[in-house]
C-alpha positions as CSV (number, residue, x, y, z in Angstrom):
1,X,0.0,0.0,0.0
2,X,0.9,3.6,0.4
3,X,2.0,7.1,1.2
4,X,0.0,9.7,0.0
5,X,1.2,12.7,-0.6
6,X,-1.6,15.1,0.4
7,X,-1.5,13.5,3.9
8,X,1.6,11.6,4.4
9,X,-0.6,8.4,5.5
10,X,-0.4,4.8,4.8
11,X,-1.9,2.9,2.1
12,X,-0.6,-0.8,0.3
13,X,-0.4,0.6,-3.9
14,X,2.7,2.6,-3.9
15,X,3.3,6.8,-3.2
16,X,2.3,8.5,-5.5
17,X,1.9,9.6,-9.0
18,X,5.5,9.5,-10.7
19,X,6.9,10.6,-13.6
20,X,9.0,8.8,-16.7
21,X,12.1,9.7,-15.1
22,X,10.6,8.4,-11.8
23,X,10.3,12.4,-11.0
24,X,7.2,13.4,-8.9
25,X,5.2,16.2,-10.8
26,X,5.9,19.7,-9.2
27,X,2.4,19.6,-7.4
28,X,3.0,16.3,-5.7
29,X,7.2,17.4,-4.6
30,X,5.8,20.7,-2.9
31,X,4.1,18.3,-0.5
32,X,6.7,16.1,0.1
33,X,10.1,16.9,2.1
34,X,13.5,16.7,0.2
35,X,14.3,13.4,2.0
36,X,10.9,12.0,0.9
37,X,11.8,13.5,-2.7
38,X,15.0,11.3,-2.5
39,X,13.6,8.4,-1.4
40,X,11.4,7.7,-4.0
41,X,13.1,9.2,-6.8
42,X,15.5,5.8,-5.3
43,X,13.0,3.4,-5.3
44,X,12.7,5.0,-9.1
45,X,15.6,4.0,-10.2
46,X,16.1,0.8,-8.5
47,X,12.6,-0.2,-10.1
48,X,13.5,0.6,-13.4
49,X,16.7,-0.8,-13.4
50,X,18.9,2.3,-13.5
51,X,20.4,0.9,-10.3
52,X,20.8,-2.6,-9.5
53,X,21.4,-5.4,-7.2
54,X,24.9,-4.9,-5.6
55,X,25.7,-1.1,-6.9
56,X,26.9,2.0,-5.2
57,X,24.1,4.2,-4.9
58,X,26.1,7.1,-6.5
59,X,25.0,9.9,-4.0
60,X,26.5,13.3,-5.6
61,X,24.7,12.3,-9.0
62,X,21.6,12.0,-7.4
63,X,22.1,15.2,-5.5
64,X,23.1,17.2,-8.8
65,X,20.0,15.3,-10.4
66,X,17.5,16.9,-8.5
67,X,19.5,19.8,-7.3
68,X,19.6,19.3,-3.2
69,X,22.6,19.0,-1.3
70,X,23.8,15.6,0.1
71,X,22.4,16.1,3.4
72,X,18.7,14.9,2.4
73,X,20.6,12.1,0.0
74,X,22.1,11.0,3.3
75,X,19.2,11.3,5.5
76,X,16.5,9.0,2.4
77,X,19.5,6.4,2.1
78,X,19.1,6.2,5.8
79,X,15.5,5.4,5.7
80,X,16.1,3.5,3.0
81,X,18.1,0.8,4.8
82,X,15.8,0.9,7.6
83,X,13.1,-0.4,4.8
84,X,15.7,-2.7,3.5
85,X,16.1,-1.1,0.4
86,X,19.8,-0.6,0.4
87,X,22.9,-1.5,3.2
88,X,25.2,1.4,4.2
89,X,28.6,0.4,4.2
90,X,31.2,2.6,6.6
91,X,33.5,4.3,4.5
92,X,32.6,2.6,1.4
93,X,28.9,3.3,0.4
94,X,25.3,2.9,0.4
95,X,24.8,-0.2,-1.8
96,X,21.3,-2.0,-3.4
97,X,20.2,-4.7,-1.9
98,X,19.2,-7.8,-3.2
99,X,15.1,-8.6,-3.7
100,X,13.7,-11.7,-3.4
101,X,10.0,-12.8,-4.4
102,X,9.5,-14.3,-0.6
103,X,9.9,-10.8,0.9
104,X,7.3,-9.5,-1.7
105,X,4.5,-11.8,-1.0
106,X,5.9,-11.4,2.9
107,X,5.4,-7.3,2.3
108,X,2.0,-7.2,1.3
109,X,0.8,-10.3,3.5
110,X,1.8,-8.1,6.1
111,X,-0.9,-5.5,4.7
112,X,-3.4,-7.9,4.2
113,X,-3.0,-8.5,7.7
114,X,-3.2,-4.8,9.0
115,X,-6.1,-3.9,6.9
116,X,-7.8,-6.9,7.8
117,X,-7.8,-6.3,11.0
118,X,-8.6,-2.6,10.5
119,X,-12.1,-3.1,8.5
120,X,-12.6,-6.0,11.3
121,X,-12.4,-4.0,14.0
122,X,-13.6,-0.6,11.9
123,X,-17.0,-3.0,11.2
124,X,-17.2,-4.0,15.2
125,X,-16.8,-0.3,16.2
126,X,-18.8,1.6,13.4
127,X,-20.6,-0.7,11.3
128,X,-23.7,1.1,10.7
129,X,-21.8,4.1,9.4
130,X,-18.9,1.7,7.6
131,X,-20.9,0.5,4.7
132,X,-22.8,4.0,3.5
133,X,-19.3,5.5,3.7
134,X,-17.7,2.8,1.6
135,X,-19.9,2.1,-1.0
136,X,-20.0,5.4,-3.0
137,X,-16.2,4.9,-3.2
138,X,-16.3,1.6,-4.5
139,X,-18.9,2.5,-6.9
140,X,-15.7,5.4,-8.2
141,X,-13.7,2.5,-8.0
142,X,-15.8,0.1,-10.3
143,X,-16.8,3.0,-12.6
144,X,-13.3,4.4,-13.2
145,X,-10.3,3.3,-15.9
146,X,-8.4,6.1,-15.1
147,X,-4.9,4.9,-13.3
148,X,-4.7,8.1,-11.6
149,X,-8.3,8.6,-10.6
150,X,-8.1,4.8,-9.4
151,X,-5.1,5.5,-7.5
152,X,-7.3,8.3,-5.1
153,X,-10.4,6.7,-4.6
154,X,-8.2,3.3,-3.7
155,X,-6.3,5.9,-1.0
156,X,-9.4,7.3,0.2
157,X,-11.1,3.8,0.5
158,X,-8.3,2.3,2.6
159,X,-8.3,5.4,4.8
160,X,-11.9,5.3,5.5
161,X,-11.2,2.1,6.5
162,X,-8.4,2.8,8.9
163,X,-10.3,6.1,10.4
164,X,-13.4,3.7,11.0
165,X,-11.3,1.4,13.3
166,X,-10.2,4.1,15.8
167,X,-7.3,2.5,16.2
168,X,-3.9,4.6,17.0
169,X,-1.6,2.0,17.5
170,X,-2.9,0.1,14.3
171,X,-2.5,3.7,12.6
172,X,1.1,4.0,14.0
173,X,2.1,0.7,13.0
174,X,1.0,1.5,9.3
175,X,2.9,4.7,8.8
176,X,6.2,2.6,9.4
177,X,5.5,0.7,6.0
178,X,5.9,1.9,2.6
179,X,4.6,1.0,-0.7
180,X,7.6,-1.1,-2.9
181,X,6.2,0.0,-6.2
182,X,7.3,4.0,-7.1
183,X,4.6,4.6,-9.1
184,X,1.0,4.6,-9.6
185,X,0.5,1.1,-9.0
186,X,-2.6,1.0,-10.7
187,X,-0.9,2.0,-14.1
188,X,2.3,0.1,-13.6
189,X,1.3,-3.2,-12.6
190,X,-1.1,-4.9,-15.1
191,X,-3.9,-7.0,-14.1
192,X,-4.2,-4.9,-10.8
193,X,-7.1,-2.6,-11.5
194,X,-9.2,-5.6,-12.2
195,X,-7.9,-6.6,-8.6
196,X,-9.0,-3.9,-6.4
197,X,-12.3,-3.4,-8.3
198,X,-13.4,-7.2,-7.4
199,X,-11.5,-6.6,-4.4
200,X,-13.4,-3.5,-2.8
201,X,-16.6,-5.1,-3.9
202,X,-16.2,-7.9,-1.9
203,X,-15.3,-6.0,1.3
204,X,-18.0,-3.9,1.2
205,X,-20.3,-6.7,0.2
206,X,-18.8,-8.0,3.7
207,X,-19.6,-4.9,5.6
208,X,-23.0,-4.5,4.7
209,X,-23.7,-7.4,5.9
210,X,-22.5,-7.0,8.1
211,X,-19.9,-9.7,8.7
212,X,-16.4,-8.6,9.9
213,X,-14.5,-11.8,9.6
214,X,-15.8,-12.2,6.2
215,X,-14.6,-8.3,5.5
216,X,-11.7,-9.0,7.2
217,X,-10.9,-12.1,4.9
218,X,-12.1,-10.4,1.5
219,X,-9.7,-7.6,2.5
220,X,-6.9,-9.9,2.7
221,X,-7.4,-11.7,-0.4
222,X,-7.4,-9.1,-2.5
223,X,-4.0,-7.5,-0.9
224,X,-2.6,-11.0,-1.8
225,X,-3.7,-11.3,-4.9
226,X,-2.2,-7.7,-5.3
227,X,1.4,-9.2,-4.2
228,X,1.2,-11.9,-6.7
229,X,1.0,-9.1,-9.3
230,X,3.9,-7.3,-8.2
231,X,6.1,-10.4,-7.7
232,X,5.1,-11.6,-11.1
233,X,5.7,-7.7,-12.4
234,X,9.6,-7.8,-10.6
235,X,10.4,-11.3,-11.9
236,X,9.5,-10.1,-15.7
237,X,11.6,-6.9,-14.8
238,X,14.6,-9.3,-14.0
239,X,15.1,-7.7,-10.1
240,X,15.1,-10.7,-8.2
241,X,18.0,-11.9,-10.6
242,X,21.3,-11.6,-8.8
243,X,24.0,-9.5,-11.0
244,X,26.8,-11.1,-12.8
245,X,29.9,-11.3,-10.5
246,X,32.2,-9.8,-13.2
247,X,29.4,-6.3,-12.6
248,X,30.8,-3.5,-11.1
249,X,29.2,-0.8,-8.9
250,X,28.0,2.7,-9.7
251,X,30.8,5.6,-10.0
């Protein structure tokens, strides 16, 4: 799921709208910090092969690239290795680190697990207001083919969600994860519009109801079905290959 840039929240289908370059339009960077601006523009390139497994992150370039000083550089590449993205080497270099499909699946398990237990808990605590406040979004959802469009109403459904289960520690815990795809995720991985449409149908099928567990499951599913997409999207894009040992790192 997701940071959103208006709000800085949670959410499992990546941050935000980027561009080609893996740039964020001006719109979306005013709302973001230069750190934040780093970090994804990282993700970027690490998702579109610029940098791969085993390189030196080359931190001036990237500095000069989108004209900040290496103090935010320094401060994404340490949130980076915190999300496992990269390993900082003393004296020698932040370096990629390898992906592996397990950790995929693993990554958005782990939000099929949080949001589960968010619309469970959101349909124990505020049931009767849950489902009314839902299903105009999905109805967006279903009715939409835009990628961008998509991408909103999915971050809006998943927060009404999370605001419905009044749970601070649950919100807390979300913030800490970040989406692995840099992009809209609804216009970079294929078959994952279809997803979330059957997806958010289901859960809100649940919630009217009203059955929680059944919500709670539904929500689940469709996260993991989600995570299939995106591990089958990485292996076509060759990063869970290992480099050649003969490759040598980024100037």
């Amino acid at each position: 799921m997701s940071e959103i840039p208006r709000s800085q929240e949670p959410g499992p289908q990546g941050a935000g709208v980027t561009g080609r370059a893996g740039l964020l339009p001006e719109q979306h960077l005013s709302r973001l910090t230069s750190g934040e601006q780093v970090r994804l523009y990282l993700r970027r390139l690490i998702f579109d092969g610029v940098l791969r497994q085993g390189q030196r992150v080359p931190q001036d370039a990237v500095a000069r690239t989108l004209g900040l000083s290496r103090i935010p550089v320094r401060e994404a590449l340490i949130a980076l290795e915190r999300e496992g993205w990269i390993t900082i080497v003393a004296h020698r270099g932040a370096f990629v680190n390898a992906l592996d499909e397990s950790s995929v699946h693993d990554h958005y398990e782990l939000y099929g697990l949080f949001y589960g237990f968010a619309v469970r808990r959101a349909v124990e605590r505020r049931g009767a207001e849950l489902g009314p406040a839902l299903a105009p979004l999905q109805k967006e959802i279903a009715e939409t083919a835009d990628p961008e469009t998509l991408q909103d109403l999915s971050a809006r459904f998943h927060r009404t969600v999370v605001d419905a289960a009044q749970s601070p520690r649950l919100r807390s815990m979300l913030k800490q994860m970040t989406g692995i795809v840099p992009g809209n995720f609804f216009e970079l991985v294929p078959g994952a519009q279809d997803v979330e449409k059957r997806g958010t149908a289901a859960v809100v099928r649940a919630v009217e109801e009203p059955d929680a567990r059944a919500a709670e499951r539904e929500y689940a599913g469709m996260l993991r079905a989600q995570g299939d997409l995106v591990a089958e999207l990485f292996r076509g894009r060759g990063m869970f290959e290992r480099p050649d040992a003969e490759d040598e790192p980024l100037p």
